[in-house]
Every structure is written in C-alpha cells, then in structure tokens.
C-alpha positions as CSV (number, residue, x, y, z in Angstrom):
1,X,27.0,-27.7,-29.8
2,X,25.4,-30.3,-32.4
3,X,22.0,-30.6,-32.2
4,X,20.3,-33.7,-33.9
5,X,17.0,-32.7,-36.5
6,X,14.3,-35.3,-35.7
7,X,12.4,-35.8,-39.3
8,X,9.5,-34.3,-39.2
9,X,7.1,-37.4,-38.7
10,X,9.5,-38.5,-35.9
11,X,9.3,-35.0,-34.1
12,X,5.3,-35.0,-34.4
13,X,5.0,-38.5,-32.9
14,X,6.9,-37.6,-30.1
15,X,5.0,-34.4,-29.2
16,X,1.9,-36.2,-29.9
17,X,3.0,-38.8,-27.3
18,X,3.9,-36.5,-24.7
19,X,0.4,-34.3,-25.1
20,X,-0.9,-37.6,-24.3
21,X,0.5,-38.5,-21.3
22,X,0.5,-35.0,-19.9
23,X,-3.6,-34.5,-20.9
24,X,-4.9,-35.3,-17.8
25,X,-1.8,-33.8,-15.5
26,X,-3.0,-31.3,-13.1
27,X,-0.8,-28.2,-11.8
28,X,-1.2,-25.6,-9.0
29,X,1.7,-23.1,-8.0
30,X,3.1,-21.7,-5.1
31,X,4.6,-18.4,-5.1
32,X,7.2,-18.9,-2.0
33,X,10.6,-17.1,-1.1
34,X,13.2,-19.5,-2.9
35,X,16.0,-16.9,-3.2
36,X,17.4,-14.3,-0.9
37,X,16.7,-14.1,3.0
38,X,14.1,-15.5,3.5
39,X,15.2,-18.7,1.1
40,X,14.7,-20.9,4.1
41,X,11.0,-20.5,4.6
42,X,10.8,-21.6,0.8
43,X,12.7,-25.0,1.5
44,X,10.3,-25.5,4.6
45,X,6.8,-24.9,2.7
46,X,7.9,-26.7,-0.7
47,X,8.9,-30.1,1.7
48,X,5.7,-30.3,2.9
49,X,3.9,-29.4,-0.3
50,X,6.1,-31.4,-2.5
51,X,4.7,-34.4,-0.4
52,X,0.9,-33.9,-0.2
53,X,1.5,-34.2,-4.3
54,X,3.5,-37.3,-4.3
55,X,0.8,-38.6,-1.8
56,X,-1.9,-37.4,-4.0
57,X,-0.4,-39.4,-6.7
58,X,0.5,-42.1,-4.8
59,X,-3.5,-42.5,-4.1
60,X,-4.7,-41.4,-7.6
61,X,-6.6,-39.2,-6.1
62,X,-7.2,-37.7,-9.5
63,X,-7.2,-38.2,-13.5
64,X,-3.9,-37.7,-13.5
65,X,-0.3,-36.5,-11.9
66,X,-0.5,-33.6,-8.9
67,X,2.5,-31.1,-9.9
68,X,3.3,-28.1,-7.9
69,X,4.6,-25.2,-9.8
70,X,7.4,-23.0,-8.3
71,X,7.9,-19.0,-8.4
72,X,10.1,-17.0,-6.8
73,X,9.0,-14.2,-4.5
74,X,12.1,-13.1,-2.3
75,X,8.9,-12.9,0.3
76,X,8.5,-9.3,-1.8
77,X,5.2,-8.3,-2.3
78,X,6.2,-6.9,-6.3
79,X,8.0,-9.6,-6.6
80,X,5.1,-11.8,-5.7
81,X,3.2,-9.8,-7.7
82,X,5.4,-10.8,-11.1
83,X,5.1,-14.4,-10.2
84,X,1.5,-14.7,-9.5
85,X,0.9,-13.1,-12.6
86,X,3.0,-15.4,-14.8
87,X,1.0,-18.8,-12.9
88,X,-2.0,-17.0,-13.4
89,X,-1.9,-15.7,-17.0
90,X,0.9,-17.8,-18.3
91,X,0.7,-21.4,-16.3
92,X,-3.2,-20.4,-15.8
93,X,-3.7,-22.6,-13.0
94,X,-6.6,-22.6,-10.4
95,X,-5.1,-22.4,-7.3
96,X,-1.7,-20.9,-6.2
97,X,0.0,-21.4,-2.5
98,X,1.0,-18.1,-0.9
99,X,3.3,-16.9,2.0
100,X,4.0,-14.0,3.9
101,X,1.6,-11.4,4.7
102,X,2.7,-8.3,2.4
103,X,3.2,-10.8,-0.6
104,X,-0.2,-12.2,0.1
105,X,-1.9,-9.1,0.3
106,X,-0.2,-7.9,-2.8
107,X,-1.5,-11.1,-4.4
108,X,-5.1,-11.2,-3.0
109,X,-6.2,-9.0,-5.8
110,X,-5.1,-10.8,-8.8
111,X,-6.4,-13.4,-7.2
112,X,-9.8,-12.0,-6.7
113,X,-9.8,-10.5,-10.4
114,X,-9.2,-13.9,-12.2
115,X,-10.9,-16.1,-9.6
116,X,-7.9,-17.5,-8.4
117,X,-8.1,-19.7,-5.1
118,X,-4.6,-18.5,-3.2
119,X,-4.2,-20.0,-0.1
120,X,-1.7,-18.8,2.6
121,X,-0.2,-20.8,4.9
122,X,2.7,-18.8,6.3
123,X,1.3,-15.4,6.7
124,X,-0.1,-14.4,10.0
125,X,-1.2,-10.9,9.9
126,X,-4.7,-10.7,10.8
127,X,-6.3,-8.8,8.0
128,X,-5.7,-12.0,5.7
129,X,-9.0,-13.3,6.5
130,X,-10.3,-10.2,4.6
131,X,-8.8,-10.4,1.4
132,X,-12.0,-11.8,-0.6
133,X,-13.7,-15.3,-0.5
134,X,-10.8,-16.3,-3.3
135,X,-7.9,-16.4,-0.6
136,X,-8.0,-19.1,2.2
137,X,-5.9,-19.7,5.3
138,X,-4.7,-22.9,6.2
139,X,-2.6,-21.2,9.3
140,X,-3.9,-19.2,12.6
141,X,-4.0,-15.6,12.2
142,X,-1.8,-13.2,14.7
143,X,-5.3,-12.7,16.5
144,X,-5.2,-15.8,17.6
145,X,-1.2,-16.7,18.0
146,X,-0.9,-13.6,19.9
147,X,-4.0,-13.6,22.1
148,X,-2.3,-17.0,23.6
149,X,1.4,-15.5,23.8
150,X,-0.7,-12.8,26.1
151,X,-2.1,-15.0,28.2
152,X,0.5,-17.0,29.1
153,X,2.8,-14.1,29.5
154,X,0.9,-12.8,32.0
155,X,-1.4,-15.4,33.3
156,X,1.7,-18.9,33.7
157,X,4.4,-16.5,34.1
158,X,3.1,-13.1,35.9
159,X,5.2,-10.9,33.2
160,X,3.4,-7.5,32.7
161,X,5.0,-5.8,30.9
162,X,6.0,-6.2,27.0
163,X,8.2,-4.1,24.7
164,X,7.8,-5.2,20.5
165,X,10.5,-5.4,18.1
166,X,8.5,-5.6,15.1
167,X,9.2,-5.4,11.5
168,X,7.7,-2.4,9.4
169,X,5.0,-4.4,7.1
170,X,1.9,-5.3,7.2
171,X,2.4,-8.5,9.9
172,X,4.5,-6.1,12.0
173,X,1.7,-3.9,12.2
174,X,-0.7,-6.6,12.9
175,X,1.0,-8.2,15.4
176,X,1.2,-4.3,17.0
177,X,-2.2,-4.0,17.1
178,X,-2.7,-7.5,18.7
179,X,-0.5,-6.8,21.2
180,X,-2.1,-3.6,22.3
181,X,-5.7,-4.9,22.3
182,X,-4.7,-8.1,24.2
183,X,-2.2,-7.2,26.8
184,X,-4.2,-4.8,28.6
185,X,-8.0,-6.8,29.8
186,X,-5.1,-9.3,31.2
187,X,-3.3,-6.6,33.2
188,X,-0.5,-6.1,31.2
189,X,0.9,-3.4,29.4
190,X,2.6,-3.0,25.9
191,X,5.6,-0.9,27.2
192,X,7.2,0.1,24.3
193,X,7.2,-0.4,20.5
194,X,10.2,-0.3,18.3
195,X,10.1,-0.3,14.0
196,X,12.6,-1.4,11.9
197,X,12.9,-1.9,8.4
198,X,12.6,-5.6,6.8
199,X,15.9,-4.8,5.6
200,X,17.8,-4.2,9.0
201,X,20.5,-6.2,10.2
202,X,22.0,-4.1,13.1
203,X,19.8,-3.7,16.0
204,X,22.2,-2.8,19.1
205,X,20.4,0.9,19.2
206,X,17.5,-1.2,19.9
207,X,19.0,-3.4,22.6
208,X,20.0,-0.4,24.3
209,X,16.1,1.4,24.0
210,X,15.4,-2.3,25.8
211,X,17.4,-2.1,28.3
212,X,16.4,1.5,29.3
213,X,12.7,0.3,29.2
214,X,13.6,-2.6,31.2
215,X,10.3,-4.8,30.2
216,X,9.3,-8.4,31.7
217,X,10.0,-9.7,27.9
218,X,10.6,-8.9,24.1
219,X,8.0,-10.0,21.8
220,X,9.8,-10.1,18.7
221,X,7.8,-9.9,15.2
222,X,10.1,-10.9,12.7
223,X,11.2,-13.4,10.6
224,X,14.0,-15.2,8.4
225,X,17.9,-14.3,8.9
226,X,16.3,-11.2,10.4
227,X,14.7,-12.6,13.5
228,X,18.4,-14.2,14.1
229,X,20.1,-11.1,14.5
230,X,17.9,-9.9,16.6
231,X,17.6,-12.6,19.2
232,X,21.7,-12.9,18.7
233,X,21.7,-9.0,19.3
234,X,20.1,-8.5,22.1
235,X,21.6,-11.4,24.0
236,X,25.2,-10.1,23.1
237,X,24.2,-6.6,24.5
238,X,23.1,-7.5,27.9
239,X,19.3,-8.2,27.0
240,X,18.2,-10.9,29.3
241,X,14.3,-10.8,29.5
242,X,12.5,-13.4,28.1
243,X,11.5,-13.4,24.2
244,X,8.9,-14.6,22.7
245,X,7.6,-14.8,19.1
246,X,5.3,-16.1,17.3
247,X,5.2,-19.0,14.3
248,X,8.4,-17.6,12.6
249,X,10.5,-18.9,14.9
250,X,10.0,-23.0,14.2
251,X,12.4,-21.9,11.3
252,X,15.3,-24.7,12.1
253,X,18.1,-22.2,12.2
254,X,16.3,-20.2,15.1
255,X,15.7,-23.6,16.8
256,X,20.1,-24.0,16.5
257,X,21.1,-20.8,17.6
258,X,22.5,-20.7,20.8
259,X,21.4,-17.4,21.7
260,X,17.5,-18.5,21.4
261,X,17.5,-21.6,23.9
262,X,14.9,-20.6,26.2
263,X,12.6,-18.1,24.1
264,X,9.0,-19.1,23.2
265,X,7.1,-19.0,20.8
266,X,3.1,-19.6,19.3
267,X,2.4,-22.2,16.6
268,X,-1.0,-24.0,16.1
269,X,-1.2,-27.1,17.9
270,X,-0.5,-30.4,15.9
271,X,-0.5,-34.2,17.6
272,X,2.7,-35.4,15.8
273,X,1.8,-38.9,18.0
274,X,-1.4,-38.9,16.4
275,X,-3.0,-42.4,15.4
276,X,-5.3,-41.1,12.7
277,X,-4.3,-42.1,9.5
278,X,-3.5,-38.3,8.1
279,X,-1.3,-37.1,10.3
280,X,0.5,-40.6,11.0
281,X,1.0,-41.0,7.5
282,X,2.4,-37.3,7.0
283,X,4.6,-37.6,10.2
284,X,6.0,-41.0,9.5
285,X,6.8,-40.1,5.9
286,X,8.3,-36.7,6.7
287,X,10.8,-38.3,9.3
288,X,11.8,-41.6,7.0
289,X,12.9,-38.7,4.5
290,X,14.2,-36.0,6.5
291,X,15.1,-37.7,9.7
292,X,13.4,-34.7,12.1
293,X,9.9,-34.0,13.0
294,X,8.0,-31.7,10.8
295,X,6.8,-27.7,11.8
296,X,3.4,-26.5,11.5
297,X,4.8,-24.6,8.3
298,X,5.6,-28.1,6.5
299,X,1.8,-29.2,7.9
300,X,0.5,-26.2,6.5
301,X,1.5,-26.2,3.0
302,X,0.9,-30.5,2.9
303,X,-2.6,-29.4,4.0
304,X,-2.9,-26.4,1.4
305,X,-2.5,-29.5,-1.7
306,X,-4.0,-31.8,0.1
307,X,-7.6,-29.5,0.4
308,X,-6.7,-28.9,-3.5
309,X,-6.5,-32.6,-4.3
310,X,-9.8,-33.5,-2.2
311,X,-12.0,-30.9,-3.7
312,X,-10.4,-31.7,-6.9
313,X,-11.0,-35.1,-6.8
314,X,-14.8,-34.2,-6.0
315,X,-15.1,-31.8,-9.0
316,X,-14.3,-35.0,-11.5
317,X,-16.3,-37.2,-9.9
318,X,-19.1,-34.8,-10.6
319,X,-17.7,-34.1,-13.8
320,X,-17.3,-30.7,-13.5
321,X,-13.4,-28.5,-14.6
322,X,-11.5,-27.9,-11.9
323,X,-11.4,-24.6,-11.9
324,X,-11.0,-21.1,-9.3
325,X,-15.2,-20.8,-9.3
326,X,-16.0,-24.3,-8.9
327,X,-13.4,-25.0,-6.4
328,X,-14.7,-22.3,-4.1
329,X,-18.5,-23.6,-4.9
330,X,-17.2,-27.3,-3.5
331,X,-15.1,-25.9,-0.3
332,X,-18.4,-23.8,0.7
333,X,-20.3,-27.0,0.1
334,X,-17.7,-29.3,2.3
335,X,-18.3,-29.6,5.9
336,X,-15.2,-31.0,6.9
337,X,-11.5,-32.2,5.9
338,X,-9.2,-34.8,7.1
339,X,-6.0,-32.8,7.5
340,X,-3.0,-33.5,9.1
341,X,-3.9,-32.3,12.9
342,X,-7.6,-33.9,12.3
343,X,-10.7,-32.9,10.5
344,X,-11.5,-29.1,10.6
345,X,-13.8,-26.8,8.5
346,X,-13.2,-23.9,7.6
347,X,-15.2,-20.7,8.3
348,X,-17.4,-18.2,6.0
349,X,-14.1,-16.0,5.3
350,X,-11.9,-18.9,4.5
351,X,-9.7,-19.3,7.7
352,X,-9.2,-22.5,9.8
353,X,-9.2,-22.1,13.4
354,X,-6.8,-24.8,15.4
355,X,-6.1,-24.5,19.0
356,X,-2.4,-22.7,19.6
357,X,0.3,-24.0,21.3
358,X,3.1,-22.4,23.6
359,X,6.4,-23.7,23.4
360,X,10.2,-23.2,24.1
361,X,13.1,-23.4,22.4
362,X,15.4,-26.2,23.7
363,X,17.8,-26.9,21.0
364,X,15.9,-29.9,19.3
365,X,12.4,-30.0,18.5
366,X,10.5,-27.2,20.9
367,X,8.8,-27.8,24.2
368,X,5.0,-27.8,24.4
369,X,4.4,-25.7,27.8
370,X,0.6,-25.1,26.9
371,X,-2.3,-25.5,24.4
372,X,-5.1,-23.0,24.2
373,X,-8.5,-24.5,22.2
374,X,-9.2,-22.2,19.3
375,X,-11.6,-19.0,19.5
C-alpha cells in the first residue's frame, strides 16, 4: 500500500484545522452489549440514543456537536468493566450510559471513584438505586415492574399461584425477592423457583419441574436469545400457563415469536399519542426512520442524553466545565425535565419513578391491558 507524506507545514495545518473544529465537541459513552447474545439489546438502546444526540445537535443545545461513544460489553460485567475503564481513563468523559444489572453493578464503582455520572436504563434489579449518588436510573426498578405484574396476576386475572424461571445474576435474584415479598399480602403464592445459568440454552428439565408443579403462570426473568428458548421451550413441551415477564420482553424478536403471542409483560408507561412536544417529536422521528413504534428501552436511552444535553447546556450557560461533579450538583438543583413520557424528577437516590404498564404480546406492537401510577 502507498501512502502519500504530507509536507510537514501541510500536515500541521490540517491537524490544526481539525483541533479547531473538534474544540468545543462534546462526548459521553455508553457501555452496551454490541456483540454476542445479547447484541440486540445494543441495537435497541443505541437507536434511541443515537437520536437524542442528533436532536441535541439539531437544537444546538450546546457549544458544540453531541457524540455518543460506543463499548462493547457482551452485557458481561468484566467485560463492562474493561470498557468503562477505557471511557473513563482513556476517552475521560463525564457521563457513560449503562445496561444490564450485573454490568452496571460492576461499573457503579468506577463510577463512584472517578466521579462518573453512569446512568442505566436497561437494568432492572432493584438494588441499582443503591449504587452511589454517581449512577442514575432513567428506567423503573423490578420493585416496581414486579409489584404491578403481582397485582394483576392475582387481582384482573385471579391466578395464585406463580413458579420463576429466573436467570442466576444479580436481576434474577432481584426479581426473586420481588416476587416473594409481593405475591403473598395479595393472596398469592410463589410456588416454585427454578435457577439457571445466563449461559443456558436447554431448558426442557425445567418444563417438566413446571408441569409437575402445575402453577397458574410462569414468570420468566430473563433476557436476550435466552428468554426465547425459554418461552419456545416450554410451549413445545406441553407448558400452557400463562407467562409473564417483565421489560425484557419488548425485545422485537420476542414480540415475533410465535410461541410468545399471549404472554405479558411490565414496561413503564409511555403515551406514544402524546401531544407534547417531547415525546411527539421522539415518536414521529423514530417511526419516519424505522417505520415501527419505539419501546421504552429506545425511550430510555433518548432520555439518558437528552438529561445529559439539558444539564449540559445549563453548565455553559453558567460557565461552568461539564464535568461528573458539576453535573450531579445541577441534576440535584433541577426540579423537573421534559422527557419523552412528560416532565418527571428524579428522586434523592437518582431513580425516576413512571407509572407501569401491563401488556400482551399480540404479534405487533403489545397490548396495553392496564396502567398502574408509580409508588
């Protein structure tokens, strides 16, 4: 390969060019799944990050260009570990997206050590609204996504009792303990409780165990190509109670598979017919470019930039570096943001609350049967 020398005065004009017009450019990064099974998820949270930036640009909204810096975490918490460590101490940028609850657990320190805002909002386990005032969450916790799969369970469809499939990680074990604190004040009962390894792909010694138990429904706590197999599984070996889930399953390819028409599932509750100029804007761009509704997940992660880009924006005005510190000091000193799904605030340990929603698979977008306000 030939490779043309510039001259040297040449060369240094050029790099002086491009210092200028990247001076005032402003980067965050997200440390999402973008290889192996749980690739999807990545694809999901990037679409609706990828466009709170290009709005953000679109409005100036700061000194310079928005970009949004990528690592890969195979939604592995040393994995996550390694990439959050390269944004942080390489990129050195203020404010990293995360996802998944053992990634963002394994990040949370880091984070807290170099005054990092990370800000999750995939991960449901419910312990993420203790990892430190530097990680936020722009997503319901289990606590509150399972509390409503309990009530309707047993409240709109008189089914008692409930055997979990869950995963062996920390949201597995969340979602557990959920289960087993909210079943039983609404006269139900968590009937059985089966592990299995993130890793797992055959589950028909399961199906059987579910069978013998004979429950009311299978709350499944998955996610990614796992979460597939498992529905598929269960239907193909004579499993017919109702499953439910919770968030994971707006993942498109769950919403296709045949086997998972009818299941429900828990997401936060978002107006995608909303007039307000936030969400409409989000919603109508989202479809023009992807021809579908959005998920909460793309909401989410549009949401996660677009709190950067407002409290950013502040921080200039008051002349003031946009940095970890002062962007926590602004976000305790901000009442309220327009987001898509309206304005919220955020409380003292850096969650949103947003009333949850209980809907059905159906093969297209999912069926609202019921919103619950938030807690």
């Amino acid at each position: 390969m030939i490779r043309k020398r510039l001259p040297a005065l040449t060369l240094a004009a050029t790099l002086f060019s491009s210092s200028v017009a990247l001076a005032d450019d402003v980067s965050i990064g997200a440390v999402f799944p973008l290889s192996g099974p749980n690739a999807s998820y990545g694809d999901v949270f990037m679409s609706g990050a990828n466009l709170a930036a290009k709005h953000a640009n679109e409005d100036h909204m700061l000194s310079g260009d928005l970009n949004v810096l990528y690592e890969d975490s195979q939604a592995l918490p040393q994995h996550g570990v390694i990439a959050m460590n390269k944004l942080v101490n390489v990129e050195e940028v203020p404010y990293v997206l995360s996802a998944f609850t053992g990634v963002s657990k394994a990040i949370s320190t880091l984070a807290q050590r170099s005054e990092t805002v990370a800000v999750n909002g995939g991960g449901v386990g419910p312990d993420l609204a203790a990892l430190g005032e530097y990680f936020w969450n722009v997503i319901p916790l289990a606590n509150n996504e399972v509390g409503a799969a309990s009530k309707y369970l047993v409240e709109e469809l008189g089914l008692k009792r409930v055997t979990l499939i869950y995963v062996d990680d920390p949201l597995g074990a969340g979602i557990l303990n959920e289960l087993e604190k909210t079943l039983e004040p609404l006269g139900g009962e968590l009937v059985e409780a089966h592990s299995i390894t993130p890793s797992a792909q055959q589950f028909s010694g399961v199906a059987a165990r579910v069978r013998s138990s004979n429950p009311d429904a299978v709350y499944i706590a998955s996610y990614g190509a796992q979460q597939l197999q498992i529905v598929k599984q269960l239907r193909d070996n004579g499993v017919d109670q109702q499953i439910i889930s919770y968030s994971a399953f707006s993942l498109p390819s769950l919403q296709a598979l045949p086997e998972a028409k009818g299941a429900l599932y828990t997401t936060q509750s978002i107006d995608w017919d909303s007039t307000d100029p936030v969400t409409k804007r989000f919603v109508d761009d989202y479809r023009a470019a992807n021809g579908k509704t959005p998920t909460s997940y793309v909401a989410n992660y549009y949401n996660a930039v677009r709190v950067f880009a407002l409290l950013a924006k502040e921080l200039e005005a008051q002349g003031k570096d946009v940095t970890g510190e002062n962007l926590l000091a602004q976000r305790k000193a901000t009442d309220k943001f327009e987001l898509v799904g309206g304005s919220v605030s955020f409380q003292d340990n850096g969650t949103l609350l947003a009333p949850i929603q209980v809907l059905e698979v159906t093969g297209g977008a999912g069926e609202i049967k019921k919103v619950y306000a938030e807690d």
